[in-house]
VMD Tcl script that builds the backbone (N, CA, C; Angstrom):
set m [mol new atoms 282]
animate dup $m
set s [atomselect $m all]
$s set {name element resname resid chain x y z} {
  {N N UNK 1 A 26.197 6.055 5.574}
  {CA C UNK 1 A 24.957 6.763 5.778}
  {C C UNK 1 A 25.255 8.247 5.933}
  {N N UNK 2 A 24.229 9.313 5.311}
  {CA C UNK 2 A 24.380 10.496 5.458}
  {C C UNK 2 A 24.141 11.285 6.724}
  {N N UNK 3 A 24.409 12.377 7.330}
  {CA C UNK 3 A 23.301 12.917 7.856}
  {C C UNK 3 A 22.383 13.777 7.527}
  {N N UNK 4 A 21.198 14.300 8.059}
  {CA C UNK 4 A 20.200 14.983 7.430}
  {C C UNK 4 A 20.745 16.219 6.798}
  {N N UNK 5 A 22.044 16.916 7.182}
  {CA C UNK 5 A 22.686 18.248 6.167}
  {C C UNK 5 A 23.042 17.903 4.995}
  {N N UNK 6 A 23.666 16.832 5.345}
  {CA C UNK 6 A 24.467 16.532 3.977}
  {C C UNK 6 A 23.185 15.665 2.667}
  {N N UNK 7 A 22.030 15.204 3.095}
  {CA C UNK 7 A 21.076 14.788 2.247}
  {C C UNK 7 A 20.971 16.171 1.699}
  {N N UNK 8 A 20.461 17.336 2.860}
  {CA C UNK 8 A 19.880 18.515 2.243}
  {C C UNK 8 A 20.223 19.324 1.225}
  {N N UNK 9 A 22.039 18.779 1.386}
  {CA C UNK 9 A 22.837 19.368 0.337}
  {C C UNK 9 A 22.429 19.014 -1.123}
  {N N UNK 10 A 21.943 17.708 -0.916}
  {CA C UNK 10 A 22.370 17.215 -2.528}
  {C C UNK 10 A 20.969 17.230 -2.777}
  {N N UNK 11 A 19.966 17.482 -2.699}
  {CA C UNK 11 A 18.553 17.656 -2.999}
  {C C UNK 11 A 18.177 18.847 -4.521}
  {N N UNK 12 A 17.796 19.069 -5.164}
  {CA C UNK 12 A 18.045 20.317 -6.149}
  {C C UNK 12 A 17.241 21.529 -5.108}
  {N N UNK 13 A 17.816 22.532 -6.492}
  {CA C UNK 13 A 16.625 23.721 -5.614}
  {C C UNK 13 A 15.085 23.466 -5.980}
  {N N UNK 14 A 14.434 23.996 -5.224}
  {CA C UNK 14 A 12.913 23.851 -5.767}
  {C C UNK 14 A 12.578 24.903 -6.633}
  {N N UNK 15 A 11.848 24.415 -7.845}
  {CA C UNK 15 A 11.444 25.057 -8.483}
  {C C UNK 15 A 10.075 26.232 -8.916}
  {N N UNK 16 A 9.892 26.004 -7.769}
  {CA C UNK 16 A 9.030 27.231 -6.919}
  {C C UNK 16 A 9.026 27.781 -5.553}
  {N N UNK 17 A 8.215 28.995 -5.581}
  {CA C UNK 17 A 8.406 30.052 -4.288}
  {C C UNK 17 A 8.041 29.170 -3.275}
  {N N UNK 18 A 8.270 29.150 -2.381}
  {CA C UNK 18 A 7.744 28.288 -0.823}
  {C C UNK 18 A 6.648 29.079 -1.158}
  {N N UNK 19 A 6.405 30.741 -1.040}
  {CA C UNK 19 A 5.161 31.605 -0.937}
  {C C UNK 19 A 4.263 31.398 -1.925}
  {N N UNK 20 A 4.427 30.227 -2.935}
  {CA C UNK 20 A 3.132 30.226 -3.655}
  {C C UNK 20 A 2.221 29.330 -3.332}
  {N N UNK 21 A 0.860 29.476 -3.636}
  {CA C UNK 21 A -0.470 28.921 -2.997}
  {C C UNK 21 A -0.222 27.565 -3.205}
  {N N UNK 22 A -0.356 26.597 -2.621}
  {CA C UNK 22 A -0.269 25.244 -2.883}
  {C C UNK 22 A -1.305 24.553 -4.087}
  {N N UNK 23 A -2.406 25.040 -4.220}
  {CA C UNK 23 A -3.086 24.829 -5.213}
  {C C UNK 23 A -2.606 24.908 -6.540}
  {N N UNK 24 A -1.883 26.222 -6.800}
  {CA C UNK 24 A -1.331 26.347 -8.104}
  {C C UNK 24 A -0.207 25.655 -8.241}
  {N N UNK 25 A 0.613 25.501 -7.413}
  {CA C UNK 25 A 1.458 24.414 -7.745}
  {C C UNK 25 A 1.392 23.177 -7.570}
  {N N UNK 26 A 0.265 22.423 -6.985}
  {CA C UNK 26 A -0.350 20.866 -7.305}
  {C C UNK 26 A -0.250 21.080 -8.675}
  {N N UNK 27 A -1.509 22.006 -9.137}
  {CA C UNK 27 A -2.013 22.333 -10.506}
  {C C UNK 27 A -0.573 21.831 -11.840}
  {N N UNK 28 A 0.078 22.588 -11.590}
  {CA C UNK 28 A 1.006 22.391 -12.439}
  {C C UNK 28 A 2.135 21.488 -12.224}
  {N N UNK 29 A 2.425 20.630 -11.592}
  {CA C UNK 29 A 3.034 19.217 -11.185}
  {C C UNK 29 A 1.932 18.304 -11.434}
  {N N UNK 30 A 0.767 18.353 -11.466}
  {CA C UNK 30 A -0.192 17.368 -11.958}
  {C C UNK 30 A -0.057 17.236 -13.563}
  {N N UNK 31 A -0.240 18.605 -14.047}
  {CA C UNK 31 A 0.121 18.658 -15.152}
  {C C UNK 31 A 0.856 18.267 -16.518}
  {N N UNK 32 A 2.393 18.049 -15.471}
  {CA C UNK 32 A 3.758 17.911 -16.365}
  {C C UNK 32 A 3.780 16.511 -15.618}
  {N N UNK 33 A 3.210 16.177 -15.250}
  {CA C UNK 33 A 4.012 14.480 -14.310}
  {C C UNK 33 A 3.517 13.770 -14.672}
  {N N UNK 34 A 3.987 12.354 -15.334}
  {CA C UNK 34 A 3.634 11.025 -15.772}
  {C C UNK 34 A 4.190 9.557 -14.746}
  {N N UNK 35 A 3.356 9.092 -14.404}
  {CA C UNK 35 A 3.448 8.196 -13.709}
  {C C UNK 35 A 4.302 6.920 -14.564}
  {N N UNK 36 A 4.282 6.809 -16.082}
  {CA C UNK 36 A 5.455 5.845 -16.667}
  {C C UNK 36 A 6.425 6.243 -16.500}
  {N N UNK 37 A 7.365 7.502 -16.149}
  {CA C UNK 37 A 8.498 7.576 -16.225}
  {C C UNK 37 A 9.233 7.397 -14.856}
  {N N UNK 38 A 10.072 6.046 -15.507}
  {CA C UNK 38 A 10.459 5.438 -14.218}
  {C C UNK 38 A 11.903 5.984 -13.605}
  {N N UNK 39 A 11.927 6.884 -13.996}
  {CA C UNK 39 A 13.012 7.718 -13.455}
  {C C UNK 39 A 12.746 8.599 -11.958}
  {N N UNK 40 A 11.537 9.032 -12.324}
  {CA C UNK 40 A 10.863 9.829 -11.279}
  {C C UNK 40 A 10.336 8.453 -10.603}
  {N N UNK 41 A 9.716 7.955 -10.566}
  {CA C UNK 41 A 8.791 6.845 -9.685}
  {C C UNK 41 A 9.833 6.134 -9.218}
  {N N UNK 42 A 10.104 6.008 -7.712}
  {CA C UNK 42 A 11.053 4.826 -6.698}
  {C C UNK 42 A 10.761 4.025 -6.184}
  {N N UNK 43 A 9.386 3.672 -6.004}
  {CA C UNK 43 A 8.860 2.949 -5.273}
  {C C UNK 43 A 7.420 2.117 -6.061}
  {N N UNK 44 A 7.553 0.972 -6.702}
  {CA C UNK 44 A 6.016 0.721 -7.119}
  {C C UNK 44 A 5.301 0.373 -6.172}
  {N N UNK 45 A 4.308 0.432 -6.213}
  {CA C UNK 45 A 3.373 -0.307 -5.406}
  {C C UNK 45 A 3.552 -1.804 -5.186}
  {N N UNK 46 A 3.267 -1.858 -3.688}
  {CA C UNK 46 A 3.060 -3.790 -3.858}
  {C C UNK 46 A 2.268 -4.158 -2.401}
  {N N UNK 47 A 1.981 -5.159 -2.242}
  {CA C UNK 47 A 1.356 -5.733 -1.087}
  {C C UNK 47 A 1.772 -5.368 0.204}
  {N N UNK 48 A 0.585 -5.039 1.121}
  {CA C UNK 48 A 1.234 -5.345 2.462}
  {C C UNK 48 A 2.061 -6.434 2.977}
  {N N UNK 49 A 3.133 -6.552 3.523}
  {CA C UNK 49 A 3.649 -7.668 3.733}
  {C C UNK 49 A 3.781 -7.545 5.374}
  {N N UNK 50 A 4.079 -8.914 5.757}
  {CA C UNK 50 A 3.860 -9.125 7.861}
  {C C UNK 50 A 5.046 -10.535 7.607}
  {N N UNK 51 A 5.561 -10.550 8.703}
  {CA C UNK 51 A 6.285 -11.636 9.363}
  {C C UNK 51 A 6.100 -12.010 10.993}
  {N N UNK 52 A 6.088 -13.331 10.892}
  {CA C UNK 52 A 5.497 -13.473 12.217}
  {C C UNK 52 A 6.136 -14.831 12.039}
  {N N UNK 53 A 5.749 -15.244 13.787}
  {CA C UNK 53 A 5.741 -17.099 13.942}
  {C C UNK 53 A 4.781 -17.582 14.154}
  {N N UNK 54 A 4.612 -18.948 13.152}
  {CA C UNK 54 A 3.265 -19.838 13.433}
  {C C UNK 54 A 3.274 -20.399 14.783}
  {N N UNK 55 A 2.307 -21.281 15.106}
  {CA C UNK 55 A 2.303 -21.972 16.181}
  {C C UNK 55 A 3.144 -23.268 16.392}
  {N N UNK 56 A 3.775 -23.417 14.876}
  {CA C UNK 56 A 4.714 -24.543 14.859}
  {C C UNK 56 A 6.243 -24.397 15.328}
  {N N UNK 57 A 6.549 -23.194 15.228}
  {CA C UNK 57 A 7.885 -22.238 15.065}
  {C C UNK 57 A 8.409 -22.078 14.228}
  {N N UNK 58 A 7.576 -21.936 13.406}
  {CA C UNK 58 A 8.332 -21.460 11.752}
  {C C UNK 58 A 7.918 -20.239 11.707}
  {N N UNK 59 A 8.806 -19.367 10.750}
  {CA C UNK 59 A 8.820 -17.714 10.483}
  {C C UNK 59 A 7.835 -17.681 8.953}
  {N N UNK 60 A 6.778 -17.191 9.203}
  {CA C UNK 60 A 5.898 -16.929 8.059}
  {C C UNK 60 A 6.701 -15.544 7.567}
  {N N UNK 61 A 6.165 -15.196 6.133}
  {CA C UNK 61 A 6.492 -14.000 5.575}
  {C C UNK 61 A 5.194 -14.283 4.760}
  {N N UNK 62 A 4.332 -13.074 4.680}
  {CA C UNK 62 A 3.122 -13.363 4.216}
  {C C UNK 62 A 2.700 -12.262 3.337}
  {N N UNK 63 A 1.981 -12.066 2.175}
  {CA C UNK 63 A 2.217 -10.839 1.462}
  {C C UNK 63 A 0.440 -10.995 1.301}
  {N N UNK 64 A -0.464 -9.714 1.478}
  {CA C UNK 64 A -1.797 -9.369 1.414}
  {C C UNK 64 A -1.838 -9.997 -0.277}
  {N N UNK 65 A -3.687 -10.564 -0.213}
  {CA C UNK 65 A -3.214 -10.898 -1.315}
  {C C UNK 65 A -4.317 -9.647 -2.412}
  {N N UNK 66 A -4.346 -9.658 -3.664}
  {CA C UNK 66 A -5.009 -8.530 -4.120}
  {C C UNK 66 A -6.838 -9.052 -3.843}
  {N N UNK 67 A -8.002 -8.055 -4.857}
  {CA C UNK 67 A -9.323 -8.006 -4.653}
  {C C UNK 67 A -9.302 -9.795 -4.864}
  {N N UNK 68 A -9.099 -10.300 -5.533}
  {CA C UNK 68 A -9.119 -11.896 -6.296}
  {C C UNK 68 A -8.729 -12.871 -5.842}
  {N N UNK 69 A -7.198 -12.251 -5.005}
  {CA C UNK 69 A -6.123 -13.336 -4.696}
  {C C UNK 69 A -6.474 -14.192 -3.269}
  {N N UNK 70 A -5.604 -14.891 -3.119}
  {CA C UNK 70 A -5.582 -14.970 -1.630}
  {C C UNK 70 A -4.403 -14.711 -1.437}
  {N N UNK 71 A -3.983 -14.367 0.215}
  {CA C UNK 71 A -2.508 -13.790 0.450}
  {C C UNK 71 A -1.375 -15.125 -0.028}
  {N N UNK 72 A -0.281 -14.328 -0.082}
  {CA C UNK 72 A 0.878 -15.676 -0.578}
  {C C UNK 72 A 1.753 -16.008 0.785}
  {N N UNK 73 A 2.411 -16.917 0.855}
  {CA C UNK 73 A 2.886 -17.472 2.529}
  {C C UNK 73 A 3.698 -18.167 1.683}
  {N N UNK 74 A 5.378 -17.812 2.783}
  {CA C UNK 74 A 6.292 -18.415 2.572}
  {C C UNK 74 A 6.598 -18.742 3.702}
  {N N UNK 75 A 6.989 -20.306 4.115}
  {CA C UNK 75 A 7.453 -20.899 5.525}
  {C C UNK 75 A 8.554 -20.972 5.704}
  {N N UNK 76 A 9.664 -20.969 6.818}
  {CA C UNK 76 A 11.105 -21.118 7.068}
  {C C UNK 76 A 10.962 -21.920 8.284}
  {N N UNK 77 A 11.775 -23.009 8.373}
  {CA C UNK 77 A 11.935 -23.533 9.739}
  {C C UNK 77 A 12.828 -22.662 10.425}
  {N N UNK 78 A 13.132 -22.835 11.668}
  {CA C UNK 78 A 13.946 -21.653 12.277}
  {C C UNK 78 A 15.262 -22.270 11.774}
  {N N UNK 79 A 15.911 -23.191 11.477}
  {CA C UNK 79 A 17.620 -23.646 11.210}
  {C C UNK 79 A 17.874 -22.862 10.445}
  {N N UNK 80 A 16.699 -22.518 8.972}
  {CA C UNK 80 A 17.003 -22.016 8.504}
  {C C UNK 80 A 16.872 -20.545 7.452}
  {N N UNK 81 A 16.489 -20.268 8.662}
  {CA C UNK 81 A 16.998 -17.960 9.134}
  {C C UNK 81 A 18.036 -17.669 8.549}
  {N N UNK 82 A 19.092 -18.223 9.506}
  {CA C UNK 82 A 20.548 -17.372 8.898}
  {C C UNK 82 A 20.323 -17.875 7.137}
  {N N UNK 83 A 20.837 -18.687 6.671}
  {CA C UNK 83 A 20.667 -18.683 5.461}
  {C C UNK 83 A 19.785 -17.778 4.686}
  {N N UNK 84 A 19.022 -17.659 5.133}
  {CA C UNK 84 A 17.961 -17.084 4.251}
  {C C UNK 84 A 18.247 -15.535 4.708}
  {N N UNK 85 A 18.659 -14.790 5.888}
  {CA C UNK 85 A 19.273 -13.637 5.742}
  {C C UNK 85 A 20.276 -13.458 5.228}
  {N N UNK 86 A 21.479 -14.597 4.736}
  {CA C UNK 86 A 22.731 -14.696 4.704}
  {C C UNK 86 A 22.419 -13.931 3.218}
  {N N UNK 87 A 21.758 -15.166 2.255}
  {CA C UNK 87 A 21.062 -14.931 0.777}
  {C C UNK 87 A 20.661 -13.463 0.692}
  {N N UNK 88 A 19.734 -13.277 1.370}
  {CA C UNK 88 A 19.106 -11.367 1.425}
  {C C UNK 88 A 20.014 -10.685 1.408}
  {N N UNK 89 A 21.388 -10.410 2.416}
  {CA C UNK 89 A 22.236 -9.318 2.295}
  {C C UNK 89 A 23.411 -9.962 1.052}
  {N N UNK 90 A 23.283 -11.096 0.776}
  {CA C UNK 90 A 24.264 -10.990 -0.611}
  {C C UNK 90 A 23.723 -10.098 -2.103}
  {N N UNK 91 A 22.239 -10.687 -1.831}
  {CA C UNK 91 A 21.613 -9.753 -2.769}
  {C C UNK 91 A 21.335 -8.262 -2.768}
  {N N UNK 92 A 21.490 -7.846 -1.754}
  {CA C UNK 92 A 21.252 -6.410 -1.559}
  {C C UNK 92 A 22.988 -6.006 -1.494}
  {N N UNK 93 A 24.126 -6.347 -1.504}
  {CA C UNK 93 A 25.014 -6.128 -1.071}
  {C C UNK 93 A 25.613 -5.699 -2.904}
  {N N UNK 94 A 25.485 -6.774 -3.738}
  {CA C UNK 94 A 25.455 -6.797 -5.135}
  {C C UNK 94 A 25.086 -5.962 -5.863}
}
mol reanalyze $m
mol bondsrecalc $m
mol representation Tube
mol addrep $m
């Protein structure tokens, strides 16, 4: 992990004055910016998601569902947590 200098380091310069009006430079970043290019975009959109315990003791993971949907629910008994974190950090580790 970095600390906040060393992020600051590697950031580019900005390509405008801090002193210019914020309007004109929305203006022209609205302009030149495309939301397909997935180079720039890091993050898509997706559902609210919540984790909690039912009243049974199982770990819900529950994702909002869209205008249409209904939300989606995934159940875990508690045995099996570790596994299922074990799985998560292999995949994120990869």
């Amino acid at each position: 992990m970095t600390d906040s200098t060393e992020a600051q380091a590697e950031l580019p310069p900005l390509e405008h004055s801090v002193d210019e009006p914020a309007e004109r430079v929305e203006a022209e970043d609205d302009r030149d910016f495309d939301w397909r290019d997935t180079e720039a975009v890091i993050i898509e959109e997706q559902p609210k998601t919540a984790c909690y315990w039912n009243p049974m003791g199982q770990v819900v993971l529950r994702q909002r569902g869209g205008p249409c949907d209904e939300d989606a629910f995934l159940i875990f008994n508690l045995e099996h947590i570790p596994a299922l974190i074990f799985a998560l950090k292999q995949m994120v580790e990869k």
